[in-house]
C-alpha positions as CSV (number, residue, x, y, z in Angstrom):
1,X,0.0,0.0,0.0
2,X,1.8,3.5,-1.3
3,X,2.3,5.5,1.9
4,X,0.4,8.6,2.9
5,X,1.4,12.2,1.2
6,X,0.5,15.9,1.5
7,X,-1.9,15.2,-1.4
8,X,-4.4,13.2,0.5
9,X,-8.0,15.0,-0.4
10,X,-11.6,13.7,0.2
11,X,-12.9,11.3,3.1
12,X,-11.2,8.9,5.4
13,X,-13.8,8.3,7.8
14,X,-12.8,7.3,11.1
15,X,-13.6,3.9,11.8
16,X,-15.3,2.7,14.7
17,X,-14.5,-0.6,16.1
18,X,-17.4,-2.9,16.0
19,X,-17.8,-5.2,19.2
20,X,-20.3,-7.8,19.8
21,X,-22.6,-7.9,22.7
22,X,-20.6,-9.7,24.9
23,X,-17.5,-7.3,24.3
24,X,-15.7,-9.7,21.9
25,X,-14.4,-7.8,18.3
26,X,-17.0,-8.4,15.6
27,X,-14.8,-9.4,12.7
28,X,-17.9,-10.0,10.3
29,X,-18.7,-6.4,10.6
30,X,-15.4,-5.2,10.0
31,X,-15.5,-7.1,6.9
32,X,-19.2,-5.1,6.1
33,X,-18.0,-2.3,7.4
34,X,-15.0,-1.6,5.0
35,X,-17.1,-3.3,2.4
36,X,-19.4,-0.1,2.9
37,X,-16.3,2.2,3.4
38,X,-15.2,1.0,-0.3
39,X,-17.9,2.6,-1.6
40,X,-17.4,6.4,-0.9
41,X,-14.4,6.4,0.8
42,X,-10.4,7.6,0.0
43,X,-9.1,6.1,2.4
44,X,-9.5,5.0,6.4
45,X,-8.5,6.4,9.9
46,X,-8.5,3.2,12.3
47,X,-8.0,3.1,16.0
48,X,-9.2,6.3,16.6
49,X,-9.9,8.2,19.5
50,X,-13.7,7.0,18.8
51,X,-12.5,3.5,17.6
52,X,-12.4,2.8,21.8
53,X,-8.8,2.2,21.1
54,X,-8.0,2.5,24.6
55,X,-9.9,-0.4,25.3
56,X,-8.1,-2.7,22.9
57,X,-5.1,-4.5,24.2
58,X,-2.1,-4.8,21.5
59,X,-2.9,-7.7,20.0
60,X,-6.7,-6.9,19.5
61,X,-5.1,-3.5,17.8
62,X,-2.5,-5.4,15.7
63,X,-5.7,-7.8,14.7
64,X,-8.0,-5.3,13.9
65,X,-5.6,-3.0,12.1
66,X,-4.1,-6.3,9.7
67,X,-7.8,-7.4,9.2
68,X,-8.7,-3.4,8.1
69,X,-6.0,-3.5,5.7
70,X,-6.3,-6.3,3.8
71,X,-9.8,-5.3,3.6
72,X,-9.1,-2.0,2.5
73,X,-7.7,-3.1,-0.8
74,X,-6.2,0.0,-2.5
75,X,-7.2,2.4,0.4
76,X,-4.4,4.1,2.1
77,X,-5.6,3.1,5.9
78,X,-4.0,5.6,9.0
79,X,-3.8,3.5,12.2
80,X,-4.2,5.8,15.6
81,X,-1.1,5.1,17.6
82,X,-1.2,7.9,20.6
83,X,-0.3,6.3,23.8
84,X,1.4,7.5,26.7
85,X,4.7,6.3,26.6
86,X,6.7,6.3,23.2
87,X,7.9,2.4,23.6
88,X,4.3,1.3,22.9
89,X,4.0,4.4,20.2
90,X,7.1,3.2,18.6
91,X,6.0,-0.8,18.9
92,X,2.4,0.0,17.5
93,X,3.7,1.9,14.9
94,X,6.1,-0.1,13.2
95,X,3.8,-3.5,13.7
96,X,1.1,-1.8,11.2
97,X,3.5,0.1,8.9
98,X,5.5,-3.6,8.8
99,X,1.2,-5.0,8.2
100,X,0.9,-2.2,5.1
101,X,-0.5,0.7,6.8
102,X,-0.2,4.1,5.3
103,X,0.7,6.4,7.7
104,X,-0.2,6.7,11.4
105,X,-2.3,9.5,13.6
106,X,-0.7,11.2,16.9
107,X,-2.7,13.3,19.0
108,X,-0.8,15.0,22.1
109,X,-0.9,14.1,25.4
110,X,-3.2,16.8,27.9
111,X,-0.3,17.9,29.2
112,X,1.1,20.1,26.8
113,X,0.8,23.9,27.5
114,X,3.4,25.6,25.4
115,X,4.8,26.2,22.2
116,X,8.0,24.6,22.6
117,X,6.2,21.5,24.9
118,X,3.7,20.8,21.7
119,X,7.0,21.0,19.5
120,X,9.5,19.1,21.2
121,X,6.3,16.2,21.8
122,X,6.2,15.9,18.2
123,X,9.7,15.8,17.5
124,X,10.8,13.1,19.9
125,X,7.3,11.4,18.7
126,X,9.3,11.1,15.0
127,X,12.7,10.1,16.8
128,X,10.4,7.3,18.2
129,X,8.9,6.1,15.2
130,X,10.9,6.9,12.8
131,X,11.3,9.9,9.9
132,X,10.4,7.2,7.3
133,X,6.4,7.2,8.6
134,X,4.2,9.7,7.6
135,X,1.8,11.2,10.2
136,X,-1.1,12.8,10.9
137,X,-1.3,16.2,13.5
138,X,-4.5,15.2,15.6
139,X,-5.1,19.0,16.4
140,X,-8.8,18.5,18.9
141,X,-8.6,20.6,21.8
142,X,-12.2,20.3,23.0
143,X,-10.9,16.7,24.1
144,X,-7.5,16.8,24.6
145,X,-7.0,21.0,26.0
146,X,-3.9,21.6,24.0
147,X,-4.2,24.6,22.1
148,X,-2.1,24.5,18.9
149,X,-1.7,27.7,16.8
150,X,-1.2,28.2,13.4
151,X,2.1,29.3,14.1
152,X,2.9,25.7,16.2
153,X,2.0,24.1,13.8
154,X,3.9,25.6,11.0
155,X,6.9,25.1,12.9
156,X,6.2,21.3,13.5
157,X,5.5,21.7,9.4
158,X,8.6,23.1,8.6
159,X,10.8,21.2,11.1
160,X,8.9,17.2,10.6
161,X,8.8,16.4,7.2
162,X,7.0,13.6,7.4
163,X,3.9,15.2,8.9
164,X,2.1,15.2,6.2
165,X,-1.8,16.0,7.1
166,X,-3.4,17.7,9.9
167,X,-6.4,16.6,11.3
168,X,-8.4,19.8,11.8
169,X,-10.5,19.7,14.9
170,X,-10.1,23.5,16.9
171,X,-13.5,25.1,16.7
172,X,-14.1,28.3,16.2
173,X,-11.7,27.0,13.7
174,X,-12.7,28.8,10.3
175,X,-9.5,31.1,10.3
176,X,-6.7,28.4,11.7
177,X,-7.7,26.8,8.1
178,X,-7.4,30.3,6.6
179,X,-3.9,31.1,7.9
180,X,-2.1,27.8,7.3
181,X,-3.0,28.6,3.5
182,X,-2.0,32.2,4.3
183,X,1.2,30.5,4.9
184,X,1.7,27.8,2.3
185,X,1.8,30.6,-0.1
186,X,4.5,32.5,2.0
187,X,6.4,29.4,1.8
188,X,5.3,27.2,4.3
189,X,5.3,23.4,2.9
190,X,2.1,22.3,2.0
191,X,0.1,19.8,3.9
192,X,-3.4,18.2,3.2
193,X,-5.8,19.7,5.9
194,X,-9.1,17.0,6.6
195,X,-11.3,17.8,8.9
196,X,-12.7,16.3,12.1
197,X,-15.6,17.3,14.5
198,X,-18.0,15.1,13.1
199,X,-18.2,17.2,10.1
200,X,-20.0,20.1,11.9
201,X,-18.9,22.8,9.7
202,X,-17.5,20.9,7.1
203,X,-19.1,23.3,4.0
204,X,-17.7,26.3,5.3
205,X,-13.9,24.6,6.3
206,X,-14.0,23.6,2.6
207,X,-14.4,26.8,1.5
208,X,-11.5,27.8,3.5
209,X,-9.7,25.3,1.5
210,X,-9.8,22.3,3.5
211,X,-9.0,19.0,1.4
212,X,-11.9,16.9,2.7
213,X,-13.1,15.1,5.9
214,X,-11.4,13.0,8.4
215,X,-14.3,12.2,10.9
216,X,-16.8,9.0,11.8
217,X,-20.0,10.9,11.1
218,X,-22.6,7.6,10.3
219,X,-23.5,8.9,6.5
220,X,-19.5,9.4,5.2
221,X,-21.3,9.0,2.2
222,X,-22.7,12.0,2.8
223,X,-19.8,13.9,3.6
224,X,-18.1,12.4,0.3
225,X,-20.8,14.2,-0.9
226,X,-20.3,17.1,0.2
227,X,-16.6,17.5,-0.3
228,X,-17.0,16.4,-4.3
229,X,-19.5,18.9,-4.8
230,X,-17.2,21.6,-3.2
231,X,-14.4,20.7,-5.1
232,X,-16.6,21.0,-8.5
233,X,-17.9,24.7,-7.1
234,X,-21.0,23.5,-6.8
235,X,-21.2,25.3,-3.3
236,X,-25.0,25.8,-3.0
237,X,-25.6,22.0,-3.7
238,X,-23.0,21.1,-1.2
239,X,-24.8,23.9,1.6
240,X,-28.4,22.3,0.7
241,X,-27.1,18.7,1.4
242,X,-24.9,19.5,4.6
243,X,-28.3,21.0,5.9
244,X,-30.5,18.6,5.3
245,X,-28.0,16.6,7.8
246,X,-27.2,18.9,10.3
247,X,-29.9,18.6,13.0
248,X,-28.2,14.7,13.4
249,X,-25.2,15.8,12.8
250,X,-25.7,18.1,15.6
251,X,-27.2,15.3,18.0
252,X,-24.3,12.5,17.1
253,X,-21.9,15.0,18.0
254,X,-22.7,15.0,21.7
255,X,-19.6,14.1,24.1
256,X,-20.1,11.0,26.0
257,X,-23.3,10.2,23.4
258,X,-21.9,10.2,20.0
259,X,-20.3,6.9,19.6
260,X,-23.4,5.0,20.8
261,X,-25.3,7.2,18.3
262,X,-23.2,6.8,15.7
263,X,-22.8,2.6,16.1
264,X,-26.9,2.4,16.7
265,X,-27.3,4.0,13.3
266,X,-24.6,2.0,11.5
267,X,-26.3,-0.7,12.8
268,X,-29.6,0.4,11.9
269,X,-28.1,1.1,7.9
270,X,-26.5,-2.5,8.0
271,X,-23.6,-1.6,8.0
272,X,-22.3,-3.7,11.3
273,X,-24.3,-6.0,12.9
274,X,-24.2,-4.8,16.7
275,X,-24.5,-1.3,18.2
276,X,-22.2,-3.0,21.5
277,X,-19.5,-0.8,22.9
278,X,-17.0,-2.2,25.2
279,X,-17.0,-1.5,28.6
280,X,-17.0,1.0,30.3
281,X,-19.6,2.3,28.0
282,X,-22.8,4.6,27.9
283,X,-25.4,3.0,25.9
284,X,-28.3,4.8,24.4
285,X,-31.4,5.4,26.3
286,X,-35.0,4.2,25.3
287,X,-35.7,7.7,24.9
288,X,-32.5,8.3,22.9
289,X,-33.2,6.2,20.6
290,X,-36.6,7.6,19.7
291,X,-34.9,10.6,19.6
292,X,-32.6,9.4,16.6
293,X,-34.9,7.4,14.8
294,X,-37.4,10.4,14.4
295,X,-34.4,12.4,13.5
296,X,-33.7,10.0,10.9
297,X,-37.1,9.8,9.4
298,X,-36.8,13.3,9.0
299,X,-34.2,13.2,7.3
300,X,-35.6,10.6,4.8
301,X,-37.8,13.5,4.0
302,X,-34.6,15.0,2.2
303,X,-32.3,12.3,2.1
304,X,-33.4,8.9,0.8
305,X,-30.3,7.2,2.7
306,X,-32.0,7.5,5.7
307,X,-35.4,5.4,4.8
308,X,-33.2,2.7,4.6
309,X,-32.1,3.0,8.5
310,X,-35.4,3.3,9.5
311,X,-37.2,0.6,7.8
């Protein structure tokens, strides 16, 4: 599998990990997942921070991560690998890249507060893992309250060559995008910029010249939608569609909710076979779920995908 460049563009969803009700991996769904994923995808973000990584052991991640890619066929697939220590970084790391993997994601660790800290993280991340693997910038502060500028990040740009994509998540975050193009053409190196947060604002951060989505919203079909028709200028089209979504958009976006959202409709779309997270876990009410499914009929209203979830 080539490896992951600065010229990634469209949607790599963010996989979740499907379990089954007893807390086992489902590896039938995995199969059914990326068979779905095939079909509007660019390529794949596994192991995510919504992929319950943490609650994987290593050789669940090594499993799940060699069963992804040799599903994944010509889709370049980025394996999460933040940990807390780089020895298990470094071991994770080389395991998928050695399995066919195409790059890998870091996030920072919560204790970052400076400039120099969020650097010198990064930098001793690529002495861990080595310069030869691309990797993506996990830039989310909402969850992990490290604030990265545009100006930290061009200087982890400039000074890591092998980051090669940053996974935009700050929000307000309209004008980070802005300025890192600001500074591509001052001389800045360029990098592909896909975007996280569910996709809630995903018309506009294309507009701002964002290269496509990098999030686990349950339609990624939809959001393929939305970035193709922004990258033809068909920007009213691509405003109409991310509407019609929004109000679940909105609701899956929830902290603490929106995995258990997100699996119950993938479930309800056949697209895995079990809504199951792994423990500890905060399954979906009664009343949630009556709250999602009329969301989704409403949105068959505008969206045919949906009639299918709610059949």
């Amino acid at each position: 599998m080539p490896l992951l460049t600065a010229d990634a563009k469209g949607v790599f969803p963010i996989a979740p990990t499907p379990f089954l009700a007893d807390g086992s991996v489902d590896n039938a769904s995995i199969d059914s997942m990326m068979d779905f994923y095939a079909t509007c995808s660019t390529g794949l973000t596994v192991l995510g921070q919504l992929g319950e990584a943490p609650k994987l052991d290593h050789a669940e991640s090594l499993s799940i991560a060699e069963r992804v890619i040799k599903r994944a066929g010509n889709l370049p697939v980025i394996v999460g690998v933040s940990a807390p220590g780089f020895a298990s970084m470094r071991a994770l790391t080389r395991d998928v890249m050695d399995l066919g993997a195409a790059g890998v994601m870091i996030a920072p660790p919560n204790t970052l507060r400076t400039d120099d800290q969020i650097v010198n993280y990064y930098r001793q991340a690529v002495e861990a893992i080595g310069a030869d693997v691309p990797f993506v910038l996990q830039d989310y502060p909402l969850t992990f309250s490290v604030q990265m500028t545009p100006g930290v990040i061009r200087r982890i740009v400039n000074d890591l060559p092998s980051c090669v994509m940053l996974k935009h998540e700050d929000w307000p975050g309209l004008e980070k995008i802005s300025t890192l193009r600001k500074f591509e053409q001052e001389g800045m190196r360029r990098i592909s910029i896909l975007c996280g947060n569910n996709g809630l604002f995903l018309d506009y951060e294309m507009q701002r010249g964002a290269d496509g989505a990098n999030t686990g919203y349950c339609f990624p079909d939809m959001l393929a939608d939305v970035v193709n028709l922004s990258q033809a200028g068909k920007w009213d089209e691509a405003h109409d569609l991310f509407d019609a979504h929004l109000p679940l958009l909105r609701y899956e976006q929830q902290p603490g909710a929106g995995l258990a959202v997100r699996k119950y409709i993938m479930m309800r779309r056949g697209i895995i076979a079990c809504d199951a997270q792994r423990r500890p876990a905060a399954p979906l009410s009664e009343k949630a779920r009556a709250e999602v499914d009329n969301l989704l009929r409403r949105l068959a209203k505008r969206d045919p995908r949906a009639a299918a979830a709610i059949r």
